[in-house]
Every structure is written in C-alpha cells, then in structure tokens.
mmCIF file as gemmi writes it, N, C-alpha and C atoms, coordinates in Angstrom:
data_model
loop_
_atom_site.group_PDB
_atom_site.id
_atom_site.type_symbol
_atom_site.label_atom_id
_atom_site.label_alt_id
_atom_site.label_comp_id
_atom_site.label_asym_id
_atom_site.label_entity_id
_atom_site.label_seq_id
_atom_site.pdbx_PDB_ins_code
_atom_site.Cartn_x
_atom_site.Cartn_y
_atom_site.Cartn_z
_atom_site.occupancy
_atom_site.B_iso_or_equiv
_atom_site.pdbx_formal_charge
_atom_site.auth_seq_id
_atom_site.auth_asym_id
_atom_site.pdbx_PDB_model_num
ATOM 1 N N . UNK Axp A 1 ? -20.87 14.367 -13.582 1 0 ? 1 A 1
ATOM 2 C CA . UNK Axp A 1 ? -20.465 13.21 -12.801 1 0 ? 1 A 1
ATOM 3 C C . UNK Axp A 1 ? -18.964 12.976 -12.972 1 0 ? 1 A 1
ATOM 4 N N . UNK Axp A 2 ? -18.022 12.886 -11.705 1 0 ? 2 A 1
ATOM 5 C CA . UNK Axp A 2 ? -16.803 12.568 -11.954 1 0 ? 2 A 1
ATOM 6 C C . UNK Axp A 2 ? -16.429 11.386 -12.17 1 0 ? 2 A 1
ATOM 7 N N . UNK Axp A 3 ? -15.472 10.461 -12.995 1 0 ? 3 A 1
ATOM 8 C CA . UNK Axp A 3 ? -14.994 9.56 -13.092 1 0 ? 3 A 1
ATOM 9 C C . UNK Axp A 3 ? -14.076 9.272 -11.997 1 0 ? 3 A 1
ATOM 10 N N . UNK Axp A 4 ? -14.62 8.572 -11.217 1 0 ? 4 A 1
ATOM 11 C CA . UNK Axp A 4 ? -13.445 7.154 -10.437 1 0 ? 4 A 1
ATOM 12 C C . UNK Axp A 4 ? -12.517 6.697 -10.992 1 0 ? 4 A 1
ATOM 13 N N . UNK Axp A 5 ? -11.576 7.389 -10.247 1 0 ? 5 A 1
ATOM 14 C CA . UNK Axp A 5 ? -10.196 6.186 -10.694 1 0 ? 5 A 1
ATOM 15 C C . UNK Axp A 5 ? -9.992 4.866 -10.201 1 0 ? 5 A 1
ATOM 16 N N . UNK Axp A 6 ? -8.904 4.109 -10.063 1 0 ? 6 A 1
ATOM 17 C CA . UNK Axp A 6 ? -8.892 2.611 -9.576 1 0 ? 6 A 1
ATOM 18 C C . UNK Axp A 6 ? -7.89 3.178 -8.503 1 0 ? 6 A 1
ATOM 19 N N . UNK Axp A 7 ? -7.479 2.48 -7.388 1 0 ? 7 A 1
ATOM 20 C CA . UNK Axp A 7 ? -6.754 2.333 -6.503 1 0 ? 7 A 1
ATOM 21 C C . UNK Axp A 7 ? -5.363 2.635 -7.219 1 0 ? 7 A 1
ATOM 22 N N . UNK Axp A 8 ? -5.265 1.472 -8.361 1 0 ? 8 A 1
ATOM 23 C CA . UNK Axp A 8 ? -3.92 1.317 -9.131 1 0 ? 8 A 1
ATOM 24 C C . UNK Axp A 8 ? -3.352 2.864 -9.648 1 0 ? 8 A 1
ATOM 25 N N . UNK Axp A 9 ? -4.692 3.568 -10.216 1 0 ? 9 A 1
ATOM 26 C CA . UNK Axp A 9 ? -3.879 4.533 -10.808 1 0 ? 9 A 1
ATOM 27 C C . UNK Axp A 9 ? -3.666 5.553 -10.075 1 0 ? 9 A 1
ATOM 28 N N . UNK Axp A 10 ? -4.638 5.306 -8.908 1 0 ? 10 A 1
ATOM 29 C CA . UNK Axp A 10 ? -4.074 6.37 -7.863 1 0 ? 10 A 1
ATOM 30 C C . UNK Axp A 10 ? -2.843 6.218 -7.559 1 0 ? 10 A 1
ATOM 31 N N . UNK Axp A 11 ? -2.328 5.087 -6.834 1 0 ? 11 A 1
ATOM 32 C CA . UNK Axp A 11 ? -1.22 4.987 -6.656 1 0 ? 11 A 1
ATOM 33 C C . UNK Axp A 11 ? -0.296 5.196 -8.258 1 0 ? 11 A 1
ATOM 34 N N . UNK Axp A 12 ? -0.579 4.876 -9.186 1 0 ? 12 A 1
ATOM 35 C CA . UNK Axp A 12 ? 0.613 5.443 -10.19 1 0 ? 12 A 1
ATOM 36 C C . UNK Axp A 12 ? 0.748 6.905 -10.068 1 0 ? 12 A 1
ATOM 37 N N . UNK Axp A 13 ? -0.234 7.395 -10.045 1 0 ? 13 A 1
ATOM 38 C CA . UNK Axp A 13 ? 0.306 9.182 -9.945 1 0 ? 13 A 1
ATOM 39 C C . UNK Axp A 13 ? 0.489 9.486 -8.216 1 0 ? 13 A 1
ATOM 40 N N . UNK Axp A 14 ? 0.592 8.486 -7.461 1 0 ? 14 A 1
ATOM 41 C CA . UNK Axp A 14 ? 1.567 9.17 -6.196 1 0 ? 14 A 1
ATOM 42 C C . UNK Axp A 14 ? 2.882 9.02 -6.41 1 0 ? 14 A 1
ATOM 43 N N . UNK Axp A 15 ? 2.972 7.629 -7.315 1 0 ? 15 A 1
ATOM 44 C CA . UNK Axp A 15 ? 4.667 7.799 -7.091 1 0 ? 15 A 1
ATOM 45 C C . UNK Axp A 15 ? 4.518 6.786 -8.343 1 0 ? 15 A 1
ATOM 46 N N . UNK Axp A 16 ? 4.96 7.611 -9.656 1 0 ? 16 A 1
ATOM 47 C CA . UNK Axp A 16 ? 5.021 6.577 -10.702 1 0 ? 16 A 1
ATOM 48 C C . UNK Axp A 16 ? 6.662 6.245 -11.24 1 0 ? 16 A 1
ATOM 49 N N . UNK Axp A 17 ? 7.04 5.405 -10.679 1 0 ? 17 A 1
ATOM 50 C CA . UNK Axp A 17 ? 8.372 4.919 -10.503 1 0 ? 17 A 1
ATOM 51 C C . UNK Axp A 17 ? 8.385 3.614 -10.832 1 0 ? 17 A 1
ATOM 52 N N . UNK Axp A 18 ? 7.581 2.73 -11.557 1 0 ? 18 A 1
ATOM 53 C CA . UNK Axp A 18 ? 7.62 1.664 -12.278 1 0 ? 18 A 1
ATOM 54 C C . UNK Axp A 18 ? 7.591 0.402 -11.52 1 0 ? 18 A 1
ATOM 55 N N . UNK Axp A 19 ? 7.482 0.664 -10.759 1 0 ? 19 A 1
ATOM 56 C CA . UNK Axp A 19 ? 7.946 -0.445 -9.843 1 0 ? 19 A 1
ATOM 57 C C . UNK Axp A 19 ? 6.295 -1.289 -9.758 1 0 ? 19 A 1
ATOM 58 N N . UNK Axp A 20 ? 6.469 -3.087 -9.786 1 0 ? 20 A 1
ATOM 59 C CA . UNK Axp A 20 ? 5.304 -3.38 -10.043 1 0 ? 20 A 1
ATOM 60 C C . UNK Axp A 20 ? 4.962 -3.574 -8.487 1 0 ? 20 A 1
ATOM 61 N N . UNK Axp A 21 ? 3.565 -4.055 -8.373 1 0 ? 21 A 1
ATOM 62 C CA . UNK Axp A 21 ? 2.749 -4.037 -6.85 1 0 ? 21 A 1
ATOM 63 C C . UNK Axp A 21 ? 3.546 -5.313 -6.334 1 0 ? 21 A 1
ATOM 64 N N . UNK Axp A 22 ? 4.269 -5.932 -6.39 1 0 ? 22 A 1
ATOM 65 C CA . UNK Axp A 22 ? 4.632 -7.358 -6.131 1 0 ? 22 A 1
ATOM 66 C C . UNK Axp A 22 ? 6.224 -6.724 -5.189 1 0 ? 22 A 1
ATOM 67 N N . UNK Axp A 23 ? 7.017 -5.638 -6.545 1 0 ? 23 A 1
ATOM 68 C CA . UNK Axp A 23 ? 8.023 -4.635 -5.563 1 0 ? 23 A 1
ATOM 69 C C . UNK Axp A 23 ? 7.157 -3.379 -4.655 1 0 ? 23 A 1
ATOM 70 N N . UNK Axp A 24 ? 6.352 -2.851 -4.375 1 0 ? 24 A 1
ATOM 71 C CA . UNK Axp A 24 ? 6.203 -2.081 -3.888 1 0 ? 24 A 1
ATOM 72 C C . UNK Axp A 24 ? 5.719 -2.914 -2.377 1 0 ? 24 A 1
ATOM 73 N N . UNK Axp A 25 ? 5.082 -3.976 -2.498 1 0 ? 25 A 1
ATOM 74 C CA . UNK Axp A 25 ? 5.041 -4.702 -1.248 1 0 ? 25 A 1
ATOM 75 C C . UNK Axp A 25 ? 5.79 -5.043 -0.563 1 0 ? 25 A 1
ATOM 76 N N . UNK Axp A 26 ? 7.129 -5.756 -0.564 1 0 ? 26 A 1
ATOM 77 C CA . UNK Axp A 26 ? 8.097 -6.36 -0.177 1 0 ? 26 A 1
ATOM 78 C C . UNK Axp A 26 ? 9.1 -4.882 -0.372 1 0 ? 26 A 1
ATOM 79 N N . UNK Axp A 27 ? 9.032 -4.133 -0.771 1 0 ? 27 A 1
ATOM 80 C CA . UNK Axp A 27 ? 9.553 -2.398 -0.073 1 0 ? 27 A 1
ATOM 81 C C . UNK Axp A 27 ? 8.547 -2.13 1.064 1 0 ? 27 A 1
ATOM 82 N N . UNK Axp A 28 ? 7.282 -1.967 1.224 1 0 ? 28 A 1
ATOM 83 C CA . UNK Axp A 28 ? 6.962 -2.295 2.361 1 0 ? 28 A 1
ATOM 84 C C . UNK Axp A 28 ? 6.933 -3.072 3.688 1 0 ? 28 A 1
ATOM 85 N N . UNK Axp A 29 ? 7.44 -4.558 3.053 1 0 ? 29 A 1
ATOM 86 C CA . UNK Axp A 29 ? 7.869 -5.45 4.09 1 0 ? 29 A 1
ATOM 87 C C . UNK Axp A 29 ? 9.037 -4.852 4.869 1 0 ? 29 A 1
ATOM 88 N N . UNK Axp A 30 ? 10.026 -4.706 3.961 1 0 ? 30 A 1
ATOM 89 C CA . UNK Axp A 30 ? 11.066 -4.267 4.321 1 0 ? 30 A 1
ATOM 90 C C . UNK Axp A 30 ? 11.53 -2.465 5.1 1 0 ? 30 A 1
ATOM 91 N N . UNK Axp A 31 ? 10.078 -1.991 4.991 1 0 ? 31 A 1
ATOM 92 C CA . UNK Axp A 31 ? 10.029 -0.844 5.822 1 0 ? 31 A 1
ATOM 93 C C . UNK Axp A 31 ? 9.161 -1.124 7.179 1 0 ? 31 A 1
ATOM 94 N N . UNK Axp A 32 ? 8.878 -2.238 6.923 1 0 ? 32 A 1
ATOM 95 C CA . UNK Axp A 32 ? 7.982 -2.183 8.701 1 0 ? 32 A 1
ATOM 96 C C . UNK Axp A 32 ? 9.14 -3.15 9.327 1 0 ? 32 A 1
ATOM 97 N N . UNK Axp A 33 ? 10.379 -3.871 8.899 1 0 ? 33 A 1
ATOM 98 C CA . UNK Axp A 33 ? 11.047 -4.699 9.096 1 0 ? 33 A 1
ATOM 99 C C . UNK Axp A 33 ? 12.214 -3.672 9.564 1 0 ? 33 A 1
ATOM 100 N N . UNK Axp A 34 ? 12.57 -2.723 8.967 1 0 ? 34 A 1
ATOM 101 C CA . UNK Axp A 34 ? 13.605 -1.516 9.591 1 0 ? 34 A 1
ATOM 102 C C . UNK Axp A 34 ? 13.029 -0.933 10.665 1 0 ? 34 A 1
ATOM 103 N N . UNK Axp A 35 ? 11.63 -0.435 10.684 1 0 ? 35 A 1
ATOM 104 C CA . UNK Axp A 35 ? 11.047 0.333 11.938 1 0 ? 35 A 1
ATOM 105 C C . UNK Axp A 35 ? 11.11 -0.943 13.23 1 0 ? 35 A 1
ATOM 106 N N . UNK Axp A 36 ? 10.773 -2.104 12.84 1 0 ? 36 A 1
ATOM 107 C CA . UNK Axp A 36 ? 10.359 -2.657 13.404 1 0 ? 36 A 1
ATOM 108 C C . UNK Axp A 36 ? 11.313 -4.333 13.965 1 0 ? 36 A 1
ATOM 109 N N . UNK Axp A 37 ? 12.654 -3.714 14.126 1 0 ? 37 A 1
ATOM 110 C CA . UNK Axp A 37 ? 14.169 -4.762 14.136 1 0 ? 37 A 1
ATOM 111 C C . UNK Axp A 37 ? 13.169 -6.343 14.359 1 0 ? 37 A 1
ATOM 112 N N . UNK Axp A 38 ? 12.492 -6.592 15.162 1 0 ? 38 A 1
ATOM 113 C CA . UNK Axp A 38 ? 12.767 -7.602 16.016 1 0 ? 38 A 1
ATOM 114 C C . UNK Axp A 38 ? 11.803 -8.651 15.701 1 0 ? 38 A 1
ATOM 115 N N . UNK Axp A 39 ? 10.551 -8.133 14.148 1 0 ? 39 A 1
ATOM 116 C CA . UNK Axp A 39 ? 9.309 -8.797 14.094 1 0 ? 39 A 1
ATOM 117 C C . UNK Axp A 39 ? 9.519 -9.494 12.659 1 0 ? 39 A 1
ATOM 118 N N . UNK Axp A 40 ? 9.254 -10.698 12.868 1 0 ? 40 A 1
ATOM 119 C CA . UNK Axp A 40 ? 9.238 -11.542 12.202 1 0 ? 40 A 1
ATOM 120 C C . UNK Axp A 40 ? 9.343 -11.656 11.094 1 0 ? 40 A 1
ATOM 121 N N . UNK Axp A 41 ? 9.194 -12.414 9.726 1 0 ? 41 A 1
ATOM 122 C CA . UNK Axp A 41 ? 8.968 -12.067 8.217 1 0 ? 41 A 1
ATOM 123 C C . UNK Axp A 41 ? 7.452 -12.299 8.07 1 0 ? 41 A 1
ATOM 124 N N . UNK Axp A 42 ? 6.613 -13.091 8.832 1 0 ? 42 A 1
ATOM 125 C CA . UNK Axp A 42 ? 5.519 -13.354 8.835 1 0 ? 42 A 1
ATOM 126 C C . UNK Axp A 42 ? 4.567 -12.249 9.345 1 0 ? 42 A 1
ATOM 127 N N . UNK Axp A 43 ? 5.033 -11.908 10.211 1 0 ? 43 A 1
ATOM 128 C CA . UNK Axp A 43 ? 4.114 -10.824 10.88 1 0 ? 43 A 1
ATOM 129 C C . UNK Axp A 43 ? 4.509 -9.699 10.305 1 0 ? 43 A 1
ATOM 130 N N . UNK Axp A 44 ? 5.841 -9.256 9.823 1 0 ? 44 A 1
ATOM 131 C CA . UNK Axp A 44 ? 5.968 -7.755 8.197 1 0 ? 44 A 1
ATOM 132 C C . UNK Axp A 44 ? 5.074 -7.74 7.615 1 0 ? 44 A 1
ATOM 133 N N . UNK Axp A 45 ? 5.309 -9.367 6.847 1 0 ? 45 A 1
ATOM 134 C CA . UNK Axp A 45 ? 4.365 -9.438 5.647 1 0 ? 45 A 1
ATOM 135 C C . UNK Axp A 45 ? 2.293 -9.323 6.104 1 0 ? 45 A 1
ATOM 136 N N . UNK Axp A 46 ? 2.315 -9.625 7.354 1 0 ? 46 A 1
ATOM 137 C CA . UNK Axp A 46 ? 0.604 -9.188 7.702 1 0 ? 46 A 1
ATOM 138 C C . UNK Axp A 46 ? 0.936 -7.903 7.984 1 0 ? 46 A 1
ATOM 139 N N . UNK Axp A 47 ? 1.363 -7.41 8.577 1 0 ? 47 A 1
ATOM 140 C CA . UNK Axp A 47 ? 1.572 -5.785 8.776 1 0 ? 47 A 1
ATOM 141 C C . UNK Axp A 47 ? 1.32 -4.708 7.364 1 0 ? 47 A 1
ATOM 142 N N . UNK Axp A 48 ? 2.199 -5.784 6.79 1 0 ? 48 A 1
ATOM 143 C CA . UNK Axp A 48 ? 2.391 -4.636 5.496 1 0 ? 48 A 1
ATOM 144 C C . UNK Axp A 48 ? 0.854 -5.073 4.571 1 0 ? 48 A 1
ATOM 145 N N . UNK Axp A 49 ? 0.066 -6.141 4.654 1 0 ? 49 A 1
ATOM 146 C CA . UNK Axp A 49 ? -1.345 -6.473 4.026 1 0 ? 49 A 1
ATOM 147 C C . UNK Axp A 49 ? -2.234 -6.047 4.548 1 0 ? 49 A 1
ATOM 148 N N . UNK Axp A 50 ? -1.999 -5.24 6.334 1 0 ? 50 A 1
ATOM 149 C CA . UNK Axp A 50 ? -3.088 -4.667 7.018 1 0 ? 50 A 1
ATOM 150 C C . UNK Axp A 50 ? -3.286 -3.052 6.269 1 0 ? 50 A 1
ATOM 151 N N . UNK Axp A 51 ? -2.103 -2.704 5.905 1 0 ? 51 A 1
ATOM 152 C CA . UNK Axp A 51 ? -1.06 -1.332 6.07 1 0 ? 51 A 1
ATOM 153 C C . UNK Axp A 51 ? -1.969 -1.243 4.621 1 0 ? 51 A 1
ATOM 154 N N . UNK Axp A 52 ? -2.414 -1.758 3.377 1 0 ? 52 A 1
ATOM 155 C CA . UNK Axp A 52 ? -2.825 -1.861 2.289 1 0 ? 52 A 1
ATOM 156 C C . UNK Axp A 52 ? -3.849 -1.967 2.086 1 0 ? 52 A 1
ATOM 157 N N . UNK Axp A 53 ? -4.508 -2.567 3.059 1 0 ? 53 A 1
ATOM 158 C CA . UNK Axp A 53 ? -5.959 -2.929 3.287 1 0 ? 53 A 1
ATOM 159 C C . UNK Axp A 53 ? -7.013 -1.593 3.611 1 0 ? 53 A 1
ATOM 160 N N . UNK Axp A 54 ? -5.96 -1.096 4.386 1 0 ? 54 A 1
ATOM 161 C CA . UNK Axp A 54 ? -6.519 -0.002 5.763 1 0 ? 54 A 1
ATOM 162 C C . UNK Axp A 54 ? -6.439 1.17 4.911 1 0 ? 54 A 1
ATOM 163 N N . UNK Axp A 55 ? -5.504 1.397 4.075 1 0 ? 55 A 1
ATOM 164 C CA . UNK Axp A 55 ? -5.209 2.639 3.02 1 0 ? 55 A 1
ATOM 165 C C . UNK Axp A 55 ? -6.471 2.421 2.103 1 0 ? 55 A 1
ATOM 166 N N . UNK Axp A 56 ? -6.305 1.227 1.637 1 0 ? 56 A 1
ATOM 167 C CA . UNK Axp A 56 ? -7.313 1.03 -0.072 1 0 ? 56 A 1
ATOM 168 C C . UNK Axp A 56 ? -9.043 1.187 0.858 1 0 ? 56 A 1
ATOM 169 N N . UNK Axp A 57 ? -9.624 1.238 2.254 1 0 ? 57 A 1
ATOM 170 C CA . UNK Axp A 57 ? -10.919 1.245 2.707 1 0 ? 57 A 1
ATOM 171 C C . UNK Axp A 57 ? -10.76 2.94 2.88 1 0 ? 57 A 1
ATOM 172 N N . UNK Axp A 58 ? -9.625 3.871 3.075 1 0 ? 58 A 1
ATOM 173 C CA . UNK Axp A 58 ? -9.389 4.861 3.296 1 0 ? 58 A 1
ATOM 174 C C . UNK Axp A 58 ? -9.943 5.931 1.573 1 0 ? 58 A 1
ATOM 175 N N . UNK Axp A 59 ? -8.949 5.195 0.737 1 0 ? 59 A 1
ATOM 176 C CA . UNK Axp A 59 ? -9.434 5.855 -0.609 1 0 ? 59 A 1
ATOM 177 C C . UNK Axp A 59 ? -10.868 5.643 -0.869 1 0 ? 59 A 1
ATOM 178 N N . UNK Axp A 60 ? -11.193 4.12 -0.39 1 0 ? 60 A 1
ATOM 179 C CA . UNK Axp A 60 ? -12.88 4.448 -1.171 1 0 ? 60 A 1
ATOM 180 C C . UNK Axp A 60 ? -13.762 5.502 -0.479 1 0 ? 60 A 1
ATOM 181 N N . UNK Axp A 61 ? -13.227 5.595 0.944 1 0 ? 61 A 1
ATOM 182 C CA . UNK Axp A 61 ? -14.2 6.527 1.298 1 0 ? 61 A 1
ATOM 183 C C . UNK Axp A 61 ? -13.826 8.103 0.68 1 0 ? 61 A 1
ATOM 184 N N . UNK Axp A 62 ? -12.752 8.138 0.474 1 0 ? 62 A 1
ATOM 185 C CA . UNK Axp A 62 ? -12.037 10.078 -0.057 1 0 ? 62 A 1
ATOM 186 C C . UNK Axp A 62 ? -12.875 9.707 -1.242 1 0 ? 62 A 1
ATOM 187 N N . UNK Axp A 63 ? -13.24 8.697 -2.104 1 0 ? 63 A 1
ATOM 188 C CA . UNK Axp A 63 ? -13.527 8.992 -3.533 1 0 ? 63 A 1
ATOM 189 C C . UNK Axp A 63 ? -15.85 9.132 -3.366 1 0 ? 63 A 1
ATOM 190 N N . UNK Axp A 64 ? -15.991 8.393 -2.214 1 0 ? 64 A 1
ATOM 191 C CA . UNK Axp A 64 ? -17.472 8.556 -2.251 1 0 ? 64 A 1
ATOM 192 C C . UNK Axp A 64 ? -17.514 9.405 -1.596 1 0 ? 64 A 1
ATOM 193 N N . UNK Axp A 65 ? -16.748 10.738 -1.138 1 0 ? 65 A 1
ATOM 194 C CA . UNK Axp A 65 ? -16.846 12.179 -0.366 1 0 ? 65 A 1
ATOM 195 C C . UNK Axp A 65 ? -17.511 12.949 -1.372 1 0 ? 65 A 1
C-alpha cells in the first residue's frame, strides 16, 4: 500500500523555495493580475482561490489513480 502525501508536501517538492502558502498566493494574485491588466484585486484574488481549488480536486484524483 502506498502512502499519500498531503497537498502541502506535494507542493514542497514542486518548488521548495520557502516561501509560505500566504506568499505563494498573493504571487499568484499577482500573476493572474499581469496576465490579466484590467481585473480587479477582488476578482485576482477569486481567480487565484478557483486556480487552487481546481489544482488541489486535480491531485486527489492523480493520487486515487
């Protein structure tokens, strides 16, 4: 039986650069805010909670494969 990792440590071994989830969000804000000149801080910040949401329903299914 394989051991499950957590979301968290997945993401530490994609990119373990220290940075806590509080900076890696608001680096996300701020990347849908460059793609995206003209949209709001409100609607980044749902963008970037959809963008997290939609990934973390993505891993559970790669890990119950």
């Amino acid at each position: 039986m394989s051991k499950k990792i957590t979301t968290y440590e997945q993401a530490w071994k994609v990119k373990p650069d220290g940075r806590t989830q509080n900076q890696i969000f608001e680096d996300l804000v701020q990347d849908v805010k460059k793609d995206h000149p003209n949209i709001s801080d409100t609607d980044a910040r749902q963008a970037a909670r959809n963008l997290i949401t939609y990934v973390k329903e993505i891993m559970k299914i790669a890990q119950d494969m």
